[in-house]
Structures are given as structure tokens and as C-alpha cells.
N, CA and C atoms as a LAMMPS dump frame, in Angstrom:
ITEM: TIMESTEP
0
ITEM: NUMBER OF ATOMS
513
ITEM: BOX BOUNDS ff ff ff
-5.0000000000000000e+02 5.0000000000000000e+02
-5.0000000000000000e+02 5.0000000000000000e+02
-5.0000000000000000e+02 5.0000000000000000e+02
ITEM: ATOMS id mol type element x y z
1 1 1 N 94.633 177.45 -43.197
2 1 2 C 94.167 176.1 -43.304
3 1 3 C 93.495 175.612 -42.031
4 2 1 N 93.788 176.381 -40.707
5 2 2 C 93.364 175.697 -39.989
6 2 3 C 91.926 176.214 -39.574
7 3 1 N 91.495 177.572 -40.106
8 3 2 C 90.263 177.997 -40.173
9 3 3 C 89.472 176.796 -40.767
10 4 1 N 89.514 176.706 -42.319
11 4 2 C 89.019 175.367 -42.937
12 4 3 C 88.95 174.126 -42.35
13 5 1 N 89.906 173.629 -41.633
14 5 2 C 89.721 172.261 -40.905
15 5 3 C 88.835 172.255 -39.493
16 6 1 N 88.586 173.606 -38.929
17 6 2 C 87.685 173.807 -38.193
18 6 3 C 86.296 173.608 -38.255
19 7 1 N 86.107 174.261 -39.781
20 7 2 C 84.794 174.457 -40.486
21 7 3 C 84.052 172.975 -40.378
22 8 1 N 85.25 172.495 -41.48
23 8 2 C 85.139 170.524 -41.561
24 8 3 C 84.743 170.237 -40.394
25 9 1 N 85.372 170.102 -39.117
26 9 2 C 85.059 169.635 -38.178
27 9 3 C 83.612 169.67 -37.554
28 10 1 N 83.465 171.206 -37.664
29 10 2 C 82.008 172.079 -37.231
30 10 3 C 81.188 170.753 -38
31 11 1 N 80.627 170.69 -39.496
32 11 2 C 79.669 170.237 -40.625
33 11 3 C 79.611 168.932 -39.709
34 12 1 N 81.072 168.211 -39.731
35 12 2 C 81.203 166.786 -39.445
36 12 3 C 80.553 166.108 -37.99
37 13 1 N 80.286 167.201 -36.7
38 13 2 C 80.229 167.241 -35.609
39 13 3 C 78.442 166.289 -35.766
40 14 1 N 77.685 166.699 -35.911
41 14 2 C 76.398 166.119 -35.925
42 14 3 C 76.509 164.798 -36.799
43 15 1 N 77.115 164.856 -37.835
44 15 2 C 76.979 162.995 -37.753
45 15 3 C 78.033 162.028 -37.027
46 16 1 N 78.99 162.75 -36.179
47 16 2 C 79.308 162.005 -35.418
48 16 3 C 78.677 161.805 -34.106
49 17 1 N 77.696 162.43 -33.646
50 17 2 C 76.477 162.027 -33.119
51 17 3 C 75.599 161.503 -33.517
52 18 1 N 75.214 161.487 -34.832
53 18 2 C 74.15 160.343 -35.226
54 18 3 C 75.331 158.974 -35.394
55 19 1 N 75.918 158.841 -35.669
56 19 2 C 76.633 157.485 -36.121
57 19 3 C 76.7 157.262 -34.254
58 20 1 N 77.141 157.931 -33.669
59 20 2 C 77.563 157.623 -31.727
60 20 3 C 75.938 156.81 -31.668
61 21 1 N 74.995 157.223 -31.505
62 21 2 C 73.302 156.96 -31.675
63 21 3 C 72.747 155.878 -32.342
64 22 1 N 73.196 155.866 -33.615
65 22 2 C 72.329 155.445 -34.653
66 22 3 C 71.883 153.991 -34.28
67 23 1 N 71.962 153.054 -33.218
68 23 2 C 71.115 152.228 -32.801
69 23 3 C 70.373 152.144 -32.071
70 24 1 N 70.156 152.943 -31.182
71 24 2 C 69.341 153.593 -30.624
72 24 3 C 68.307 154.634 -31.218
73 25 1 N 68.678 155.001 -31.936
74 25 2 C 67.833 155.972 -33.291
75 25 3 C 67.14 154.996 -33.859
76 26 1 N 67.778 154.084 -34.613
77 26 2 C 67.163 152.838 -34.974
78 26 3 C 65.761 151.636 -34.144
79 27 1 N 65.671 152.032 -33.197
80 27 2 C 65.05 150.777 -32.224
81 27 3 C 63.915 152.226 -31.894
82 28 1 N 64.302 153.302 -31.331
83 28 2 C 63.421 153.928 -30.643
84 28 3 C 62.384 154.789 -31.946
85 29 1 N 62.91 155.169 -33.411
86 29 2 C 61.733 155.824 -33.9
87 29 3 C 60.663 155.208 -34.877
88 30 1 N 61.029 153.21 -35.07
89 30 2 C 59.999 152.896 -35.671
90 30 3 C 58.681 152.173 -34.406
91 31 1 N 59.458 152.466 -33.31
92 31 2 C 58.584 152.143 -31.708
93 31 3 C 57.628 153.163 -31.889
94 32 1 N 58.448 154.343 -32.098
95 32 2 C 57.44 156.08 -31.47
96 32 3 C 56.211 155.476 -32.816
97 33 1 N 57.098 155.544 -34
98 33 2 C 56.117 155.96 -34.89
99 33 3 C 54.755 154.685 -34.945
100 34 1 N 55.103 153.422 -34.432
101 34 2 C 54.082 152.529 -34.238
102 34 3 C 53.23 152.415 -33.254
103 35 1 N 53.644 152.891 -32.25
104 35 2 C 52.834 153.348 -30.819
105 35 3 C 51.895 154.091 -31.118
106 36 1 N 52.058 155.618 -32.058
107 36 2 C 51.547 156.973 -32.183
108 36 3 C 50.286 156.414 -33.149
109 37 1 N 50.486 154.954 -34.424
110 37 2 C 49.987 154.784 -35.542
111 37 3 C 48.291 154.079 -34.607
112 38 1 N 49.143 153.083 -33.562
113 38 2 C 48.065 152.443 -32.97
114 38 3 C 47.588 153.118 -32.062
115 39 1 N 47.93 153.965 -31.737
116 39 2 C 47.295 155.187 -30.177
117 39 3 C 46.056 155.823 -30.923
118 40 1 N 46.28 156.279 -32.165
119 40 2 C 45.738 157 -33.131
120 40 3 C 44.474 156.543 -34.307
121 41 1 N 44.459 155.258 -34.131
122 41 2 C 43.984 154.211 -35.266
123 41 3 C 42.82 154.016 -34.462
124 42 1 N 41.56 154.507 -35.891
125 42 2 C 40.395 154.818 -35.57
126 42 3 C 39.674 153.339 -35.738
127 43 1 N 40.156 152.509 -36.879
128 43 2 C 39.666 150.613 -36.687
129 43 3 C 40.008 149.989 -35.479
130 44 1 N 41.157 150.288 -34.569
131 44 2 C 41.334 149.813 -33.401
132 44 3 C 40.404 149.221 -32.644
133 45 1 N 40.818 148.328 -31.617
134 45 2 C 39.738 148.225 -30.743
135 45 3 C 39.633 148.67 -29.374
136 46 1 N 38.851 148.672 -28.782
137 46 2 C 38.812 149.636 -27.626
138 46 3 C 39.147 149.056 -26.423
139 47 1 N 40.024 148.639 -25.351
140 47 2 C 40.196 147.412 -24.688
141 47 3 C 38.777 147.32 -22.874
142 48 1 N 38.379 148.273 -23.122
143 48 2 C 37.865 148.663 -22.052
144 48 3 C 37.006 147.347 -21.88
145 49 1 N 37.013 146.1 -21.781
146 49 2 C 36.328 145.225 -21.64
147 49 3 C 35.097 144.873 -20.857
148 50 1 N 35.31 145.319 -19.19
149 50 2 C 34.571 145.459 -18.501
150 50 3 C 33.576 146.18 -18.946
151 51 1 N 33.532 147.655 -19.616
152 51 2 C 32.334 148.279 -20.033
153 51 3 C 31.742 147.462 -20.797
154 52 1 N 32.67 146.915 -22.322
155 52 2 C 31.373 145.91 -23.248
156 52 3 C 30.677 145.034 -22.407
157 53 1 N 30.994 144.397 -21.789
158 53 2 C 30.455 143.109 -21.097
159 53 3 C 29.296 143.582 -20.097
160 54 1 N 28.823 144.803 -19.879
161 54 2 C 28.222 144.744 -19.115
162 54 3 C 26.307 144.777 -19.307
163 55 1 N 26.767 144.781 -20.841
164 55 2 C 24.96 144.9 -21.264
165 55 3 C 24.966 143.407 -21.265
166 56 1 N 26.104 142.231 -21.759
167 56 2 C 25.907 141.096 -21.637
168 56 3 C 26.13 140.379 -20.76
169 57 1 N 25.782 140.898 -19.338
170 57 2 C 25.819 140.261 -17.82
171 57 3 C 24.054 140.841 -17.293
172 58 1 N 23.823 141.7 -18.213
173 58 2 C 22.665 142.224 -17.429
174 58 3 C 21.124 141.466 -18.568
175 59 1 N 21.899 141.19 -19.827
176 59 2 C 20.918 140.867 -20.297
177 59 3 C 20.34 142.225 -21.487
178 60 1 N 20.9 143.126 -21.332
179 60 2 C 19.996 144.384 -21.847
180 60 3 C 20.753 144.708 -23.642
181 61 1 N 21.871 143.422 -24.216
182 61 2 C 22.419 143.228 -25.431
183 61 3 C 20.994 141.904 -25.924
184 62 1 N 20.321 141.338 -25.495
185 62 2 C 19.51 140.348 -25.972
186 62 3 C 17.871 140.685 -26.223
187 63 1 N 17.666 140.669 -27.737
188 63 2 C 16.056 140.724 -27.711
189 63 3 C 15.279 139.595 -28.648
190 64 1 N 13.829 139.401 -28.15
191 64 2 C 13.905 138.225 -28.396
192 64 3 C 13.275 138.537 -29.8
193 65 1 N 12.886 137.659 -30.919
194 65 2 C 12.414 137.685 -32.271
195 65 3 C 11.077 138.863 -32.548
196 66 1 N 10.147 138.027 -31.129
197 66 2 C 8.461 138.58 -30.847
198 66 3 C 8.816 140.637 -29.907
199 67 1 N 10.185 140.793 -29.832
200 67 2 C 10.065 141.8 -29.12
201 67 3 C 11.064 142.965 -30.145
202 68 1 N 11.477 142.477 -31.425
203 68 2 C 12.083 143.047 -32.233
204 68 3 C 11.275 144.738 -33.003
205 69 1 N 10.398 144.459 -33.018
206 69 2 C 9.12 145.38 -33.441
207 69 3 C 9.164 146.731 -32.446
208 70 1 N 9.64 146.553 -31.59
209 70 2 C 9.606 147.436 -30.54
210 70 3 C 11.249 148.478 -30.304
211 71 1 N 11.991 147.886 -31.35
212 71 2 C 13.301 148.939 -31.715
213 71 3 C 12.727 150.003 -32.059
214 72 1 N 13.206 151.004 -32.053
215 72 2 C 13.181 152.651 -32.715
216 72 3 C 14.429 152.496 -34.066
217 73 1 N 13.806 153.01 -35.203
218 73 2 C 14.611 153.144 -36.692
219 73 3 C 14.773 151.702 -37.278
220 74 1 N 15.544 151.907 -38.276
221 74 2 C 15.331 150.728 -39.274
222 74 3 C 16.358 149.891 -38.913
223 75 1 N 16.532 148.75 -39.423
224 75 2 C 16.945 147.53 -38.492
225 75 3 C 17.624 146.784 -39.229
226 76 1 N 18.751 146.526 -39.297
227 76 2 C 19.803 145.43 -39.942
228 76 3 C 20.23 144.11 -39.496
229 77 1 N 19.268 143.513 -40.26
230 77 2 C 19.614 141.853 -39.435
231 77 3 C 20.951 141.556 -39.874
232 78 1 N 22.056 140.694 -39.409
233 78 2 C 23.191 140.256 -39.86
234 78 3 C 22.815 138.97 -39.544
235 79 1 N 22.542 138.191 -40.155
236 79 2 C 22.921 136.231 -40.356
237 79 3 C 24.007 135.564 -40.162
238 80 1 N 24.533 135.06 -39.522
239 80 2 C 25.953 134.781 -39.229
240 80 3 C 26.243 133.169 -39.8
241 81 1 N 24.771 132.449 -39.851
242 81 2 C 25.539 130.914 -40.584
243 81 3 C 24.386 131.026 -41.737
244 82 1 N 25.102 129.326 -42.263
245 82 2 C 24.01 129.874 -43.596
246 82 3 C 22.997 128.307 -43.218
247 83 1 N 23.057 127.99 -41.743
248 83 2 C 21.702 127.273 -41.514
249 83 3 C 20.808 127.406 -40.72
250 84 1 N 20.588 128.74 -40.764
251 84 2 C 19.646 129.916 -40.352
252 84 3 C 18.33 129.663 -41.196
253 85 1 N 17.593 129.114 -40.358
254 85 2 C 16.079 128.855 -41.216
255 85 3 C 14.679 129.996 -40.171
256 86 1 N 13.964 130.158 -41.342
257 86 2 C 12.858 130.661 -40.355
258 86 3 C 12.605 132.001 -41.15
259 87 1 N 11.532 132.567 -40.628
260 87 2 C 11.029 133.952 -41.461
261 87 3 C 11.57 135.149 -40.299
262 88 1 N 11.835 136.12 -41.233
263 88 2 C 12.217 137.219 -40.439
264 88 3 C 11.347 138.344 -40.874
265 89 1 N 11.401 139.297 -39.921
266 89 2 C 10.787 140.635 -40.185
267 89 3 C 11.028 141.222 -41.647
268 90 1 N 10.148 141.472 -42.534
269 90 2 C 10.352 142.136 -43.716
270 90 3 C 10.905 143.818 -43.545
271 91 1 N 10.905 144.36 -42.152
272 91 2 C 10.619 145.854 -42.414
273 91 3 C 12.576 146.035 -42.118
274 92 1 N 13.344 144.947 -41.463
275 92 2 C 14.706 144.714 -41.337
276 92 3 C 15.398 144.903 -43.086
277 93 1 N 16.958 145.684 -42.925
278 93 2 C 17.16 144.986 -44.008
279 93 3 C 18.423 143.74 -43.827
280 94 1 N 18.203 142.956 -44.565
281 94 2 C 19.169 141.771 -44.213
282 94 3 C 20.349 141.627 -45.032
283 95 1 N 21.116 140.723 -44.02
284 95 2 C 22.559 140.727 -44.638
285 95 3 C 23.332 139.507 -44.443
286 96 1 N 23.789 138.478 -44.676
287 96 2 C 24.425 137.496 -44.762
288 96 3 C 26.398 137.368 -44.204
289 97 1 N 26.515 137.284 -43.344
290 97 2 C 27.982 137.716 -43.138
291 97 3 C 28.181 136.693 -42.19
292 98 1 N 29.52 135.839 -43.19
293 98 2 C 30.256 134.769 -42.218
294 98 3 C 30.942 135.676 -40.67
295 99 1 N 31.034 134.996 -39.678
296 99 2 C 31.481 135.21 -38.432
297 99 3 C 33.127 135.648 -39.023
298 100 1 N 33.618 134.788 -39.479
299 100 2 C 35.172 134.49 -39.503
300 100 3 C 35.504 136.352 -40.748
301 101 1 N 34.316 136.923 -41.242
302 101 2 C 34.686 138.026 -42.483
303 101 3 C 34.141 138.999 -41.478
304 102 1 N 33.523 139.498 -40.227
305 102 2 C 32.767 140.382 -39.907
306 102 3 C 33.723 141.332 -39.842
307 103 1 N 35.134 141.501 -39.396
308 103 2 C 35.474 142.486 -38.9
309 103 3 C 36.373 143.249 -40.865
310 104 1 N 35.816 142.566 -41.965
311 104 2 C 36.231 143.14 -43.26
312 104 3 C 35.885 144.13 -43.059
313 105 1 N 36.551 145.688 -44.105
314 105 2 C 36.215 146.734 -44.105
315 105 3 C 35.037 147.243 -44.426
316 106 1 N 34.025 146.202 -45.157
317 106 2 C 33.315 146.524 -45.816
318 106 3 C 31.937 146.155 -45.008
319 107 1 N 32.186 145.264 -44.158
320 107 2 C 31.338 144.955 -43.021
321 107 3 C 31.137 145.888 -41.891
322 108 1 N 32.224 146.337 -41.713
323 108 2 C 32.181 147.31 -40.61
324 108 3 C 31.891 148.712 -40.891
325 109 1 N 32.322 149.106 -42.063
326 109 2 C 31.629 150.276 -42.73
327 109 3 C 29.841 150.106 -42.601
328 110 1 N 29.958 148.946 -43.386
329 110 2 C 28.395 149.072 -43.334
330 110 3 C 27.411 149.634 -42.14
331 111 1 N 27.797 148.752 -41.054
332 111 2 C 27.436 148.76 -39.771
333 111 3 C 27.682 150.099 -38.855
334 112 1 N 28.775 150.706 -39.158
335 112 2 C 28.935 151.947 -38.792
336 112 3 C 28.618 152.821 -39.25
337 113 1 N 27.637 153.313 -40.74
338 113 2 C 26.871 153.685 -41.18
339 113 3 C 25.622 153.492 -41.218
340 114 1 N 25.197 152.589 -40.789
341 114 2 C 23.531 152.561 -40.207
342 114 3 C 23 152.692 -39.559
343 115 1 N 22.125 153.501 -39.506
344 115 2 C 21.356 154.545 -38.662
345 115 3 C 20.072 153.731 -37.486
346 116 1 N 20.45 152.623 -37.172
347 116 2 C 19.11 152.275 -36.594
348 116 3 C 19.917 150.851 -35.728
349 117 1 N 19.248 149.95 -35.213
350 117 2 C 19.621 149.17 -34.248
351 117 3 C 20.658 147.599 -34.867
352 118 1 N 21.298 146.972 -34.669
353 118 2 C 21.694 146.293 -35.745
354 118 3 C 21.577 144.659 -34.614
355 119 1 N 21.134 143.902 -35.41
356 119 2 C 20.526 142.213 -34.82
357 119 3 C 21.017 141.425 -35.248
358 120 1 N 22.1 140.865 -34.622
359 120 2 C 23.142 139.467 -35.433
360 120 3 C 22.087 138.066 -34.792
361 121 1 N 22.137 137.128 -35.557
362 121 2 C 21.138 135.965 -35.436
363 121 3 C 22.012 135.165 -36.334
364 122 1 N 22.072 134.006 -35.053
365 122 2 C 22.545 132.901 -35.404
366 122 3 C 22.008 131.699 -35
367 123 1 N 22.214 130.317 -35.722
368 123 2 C 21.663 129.346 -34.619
369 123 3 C 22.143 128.822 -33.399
370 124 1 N 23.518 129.181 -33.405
371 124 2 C 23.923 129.092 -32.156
372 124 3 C 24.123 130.405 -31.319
373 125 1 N 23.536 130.308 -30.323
374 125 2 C 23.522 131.544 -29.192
375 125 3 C 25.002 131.822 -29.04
376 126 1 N 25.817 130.921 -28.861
377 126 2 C 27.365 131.545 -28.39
378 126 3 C 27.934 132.36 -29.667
379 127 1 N 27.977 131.726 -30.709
380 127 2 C 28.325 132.464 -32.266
381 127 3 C 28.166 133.966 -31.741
382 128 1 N 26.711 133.968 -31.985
383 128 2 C 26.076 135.618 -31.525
384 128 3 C 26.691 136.162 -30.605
385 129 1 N 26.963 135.636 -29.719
386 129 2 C 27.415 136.587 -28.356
387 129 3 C 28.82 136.977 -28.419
388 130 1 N 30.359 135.898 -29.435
389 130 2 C 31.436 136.031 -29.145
390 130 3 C 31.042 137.301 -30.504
391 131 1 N 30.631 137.379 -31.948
392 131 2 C 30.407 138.23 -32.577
393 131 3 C 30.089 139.625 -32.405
394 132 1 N 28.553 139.642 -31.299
395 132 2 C 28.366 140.996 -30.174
396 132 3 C 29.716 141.537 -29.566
397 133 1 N 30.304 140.615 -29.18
398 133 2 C 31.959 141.337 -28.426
399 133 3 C 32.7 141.982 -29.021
400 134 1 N 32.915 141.082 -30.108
401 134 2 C 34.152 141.73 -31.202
402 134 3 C 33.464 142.608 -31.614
403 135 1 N 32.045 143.11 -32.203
404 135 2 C 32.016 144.325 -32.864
405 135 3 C 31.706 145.682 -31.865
406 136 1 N 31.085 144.995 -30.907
407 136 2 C 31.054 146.292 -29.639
408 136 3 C 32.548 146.732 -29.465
409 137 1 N 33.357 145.667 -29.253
410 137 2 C 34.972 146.736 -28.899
411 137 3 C 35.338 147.5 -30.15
412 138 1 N 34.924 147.67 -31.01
413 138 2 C 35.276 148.452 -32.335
414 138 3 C 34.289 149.279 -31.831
415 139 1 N 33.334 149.734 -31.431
416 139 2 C 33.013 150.82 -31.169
417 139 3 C 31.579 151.07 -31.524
418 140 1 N 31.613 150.241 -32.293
419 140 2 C 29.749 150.337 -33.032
420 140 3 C 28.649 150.169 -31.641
421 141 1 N 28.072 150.741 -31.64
422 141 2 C 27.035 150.676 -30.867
423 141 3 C 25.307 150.031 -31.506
424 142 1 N 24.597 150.125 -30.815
425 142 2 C 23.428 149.752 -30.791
426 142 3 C 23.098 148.576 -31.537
427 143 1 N 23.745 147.572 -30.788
428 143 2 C 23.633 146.143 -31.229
429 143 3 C 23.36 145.208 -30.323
430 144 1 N 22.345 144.522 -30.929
431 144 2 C 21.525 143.139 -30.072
432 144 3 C 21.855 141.763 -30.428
433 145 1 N 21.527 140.987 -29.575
434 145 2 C 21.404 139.891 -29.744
435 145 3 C 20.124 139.228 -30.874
436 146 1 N 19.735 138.914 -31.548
437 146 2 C 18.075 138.126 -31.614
438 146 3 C 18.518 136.979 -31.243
439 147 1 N 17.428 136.535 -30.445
440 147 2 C 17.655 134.932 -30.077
441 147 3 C 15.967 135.036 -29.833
442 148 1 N 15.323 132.96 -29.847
443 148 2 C 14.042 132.972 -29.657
444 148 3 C 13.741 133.07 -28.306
445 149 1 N 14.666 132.82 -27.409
446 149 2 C 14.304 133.091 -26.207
447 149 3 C 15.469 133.874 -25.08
448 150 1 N 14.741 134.119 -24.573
449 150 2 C 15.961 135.589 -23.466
450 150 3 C 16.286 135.104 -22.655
451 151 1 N 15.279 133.682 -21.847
452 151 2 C 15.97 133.19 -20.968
453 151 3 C 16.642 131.836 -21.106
454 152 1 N 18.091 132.104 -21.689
455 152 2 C 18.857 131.284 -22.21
456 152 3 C 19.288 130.041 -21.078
457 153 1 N 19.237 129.977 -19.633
458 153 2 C 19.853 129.052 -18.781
459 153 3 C 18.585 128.88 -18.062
460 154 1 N 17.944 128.021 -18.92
461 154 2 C 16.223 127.461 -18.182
462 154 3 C 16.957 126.341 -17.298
463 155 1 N 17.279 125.936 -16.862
464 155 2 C 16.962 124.65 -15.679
465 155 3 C 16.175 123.617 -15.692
466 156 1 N 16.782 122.182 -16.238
467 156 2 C 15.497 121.169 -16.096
468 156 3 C 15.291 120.312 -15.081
469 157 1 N 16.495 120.943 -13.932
470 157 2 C 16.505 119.897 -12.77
471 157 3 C 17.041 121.06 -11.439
472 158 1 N 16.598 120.619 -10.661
473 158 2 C 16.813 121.411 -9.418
474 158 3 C 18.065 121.12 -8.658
475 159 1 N 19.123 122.381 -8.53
476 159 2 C 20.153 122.085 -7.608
477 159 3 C 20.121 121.78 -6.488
478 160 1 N 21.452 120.389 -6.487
479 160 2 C 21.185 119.771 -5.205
480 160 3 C 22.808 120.117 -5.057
481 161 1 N 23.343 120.265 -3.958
482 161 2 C 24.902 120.769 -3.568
483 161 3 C 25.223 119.166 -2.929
484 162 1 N 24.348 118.327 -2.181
485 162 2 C 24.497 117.328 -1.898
486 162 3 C 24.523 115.949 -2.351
487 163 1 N 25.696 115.766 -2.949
488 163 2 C 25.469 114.488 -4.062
489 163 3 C 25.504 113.289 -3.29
490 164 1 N 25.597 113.292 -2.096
491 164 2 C 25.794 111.669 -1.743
492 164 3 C 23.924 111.116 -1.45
493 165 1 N 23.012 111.802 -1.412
494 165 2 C 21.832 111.191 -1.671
495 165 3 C 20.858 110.836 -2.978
496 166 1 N 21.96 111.208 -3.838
497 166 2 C 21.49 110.616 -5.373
498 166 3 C 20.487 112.19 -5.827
499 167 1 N 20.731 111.417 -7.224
500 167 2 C 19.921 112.564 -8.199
501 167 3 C 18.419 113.155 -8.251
502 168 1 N 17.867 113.966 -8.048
503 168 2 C 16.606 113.86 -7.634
504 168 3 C 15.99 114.163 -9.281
505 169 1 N 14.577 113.133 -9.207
506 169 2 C 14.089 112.858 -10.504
507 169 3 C 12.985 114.297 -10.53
508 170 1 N 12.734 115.199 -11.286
509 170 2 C 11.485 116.193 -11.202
510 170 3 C 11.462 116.146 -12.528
511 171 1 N 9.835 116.549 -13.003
512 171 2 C 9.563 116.903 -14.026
513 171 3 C 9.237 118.021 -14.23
């Protein structure tokens, strides 16, 4: 009998290490397995921030309407509001996509399947630019700004650092 109660003991030995464990088992393998899911996860986004930002510090994410013609391959306008007026290039193909739906699967598929330069246009310049961010950190590349003009911070008055001699009037 005491061969047999050995045996028992032997079988029994490993779940009295998982039961010694089992909260710690508990906490550490739905961590591993969610770490590994997002380490691994190809929709992710990419955090490298400094790199996106740097075509939109230099200017080289912005082209203007009259300089669109001058992309290489075919061209996907994205519309971002729907009070977007004005004629666009016929040789683009166009697409209508609220800001708040861009990152749907079906949006981003699209975009990551098209073979040529892709042009979000909005009427507001900032729309465009926080939109440019979010889809550059997903990874898509070759995407512009359209806007009518490139040089977005024209100046209608000349800096003065010295305010106690009043505002200077220029036209």
C-alpha cells in the first residue's frame, strides 16, 4: 500500500504547485499573451513620433492643388468634410471619408492598397494635418497634404517684441 500512496503522491505533486502558483499564473499569462498580441499586431500604431512629424516640420507632407499634377501614379483624393466645395482633378480617384471613420477597416485597407500617392483635403488645414498623423503612424506611406496654399503662416503685421510703443499700422 505504501508503493500506491507514493504513486498518488508522485500524480498529485504538480498540482500542488499549480494551486501554490495559481495567482500568479493567473495575472502573469493573460499579460504575456496581451503584450505578445500587441508587440505583434500589424493595425497597431507605430509610436516613433518624432520620425512622422518630420515631413510636417519641413513642409515636404504639403502640396498645393496647382502642384498636384506633378505626383508620379494614380492619386486618391480623400475628402474629409462634406463642405468641401471646388473642382478637383478628374485623373484622382475620389473618396469621401468622415475624419472621426478614417481609421475603419475598410478605410485603411483601401489606402494601404493603393498604389500611388494619397491627398486628404479638407477645409480646414488642421483637420488635414491631425488626419496626416494618425494615418502616417499606421504605417501607410505616401501621403500629402492638398491645401490651396503651402505657405500656411503668411504674416499680416510685422513683429514687434516691444509692446510699450504701440502697434505698428503696415499694409
Amino acid at each position: 500500500m505504501t508503493v500506491v500512496a507514493s504513486n498518488l503522491q508522485k500524480r498529485n505533486y504538480p498540482m500542488k504547485i499549480l494551486k501554490k502558483y495559481i495567482i500568479v499564473i493567473a495575472i502573469a499569462l493573460p499579460a504575456l499573451i496581451l503584450i505578445t498580441i500587441k508587440t505583434f499586431n500589424a493595425a497597431g500604431f507605430k509610436y516613433d513620433a518624432k520620425r512622422w512629424s518630420i515631413p510636417s516640420f519641413n513642409g515636404s507632407n504639403l502640396v498645393s492643388i496647382s502642384d498636384t499634377g506633378k505626383l508620379q501614379g494614380d492619386k486618391l483624393l480623400v475628402i474629409l468634410d462634406k463642405e468641401t466645395e471646388g473642382e478637383f482633378m478628374t485623373s484622382a480617384h475620389i473618396v469621401m471619408i468622415p475624419p472621426g471613420a478614417i481609421l475603419e477597416k475598410q478605410h485603411l485597407r483601401l489606402m494601404r492598397e493603393h498604389k500611388g500617392p494619397i491627398l486628404l483635403f479638407s477645409a480646414d488645414p488642421g483637420l488635414s494635418a491631425r488626419v496626416w498623423m494618425i494615418i502616417s503612424q499606421t504605417g501607410i506611406t505616401n501621403i500629402y497634404i492638398m491645401t490651396s496654399h503651402i505657405d500656411n503662416e503668411i504674416f499680416k503685421s510685422r513683429f514687434r517684441p516691444d509692446t510699450v510703443t504701440g502697434p505698428e499700422f503696415t499694409n
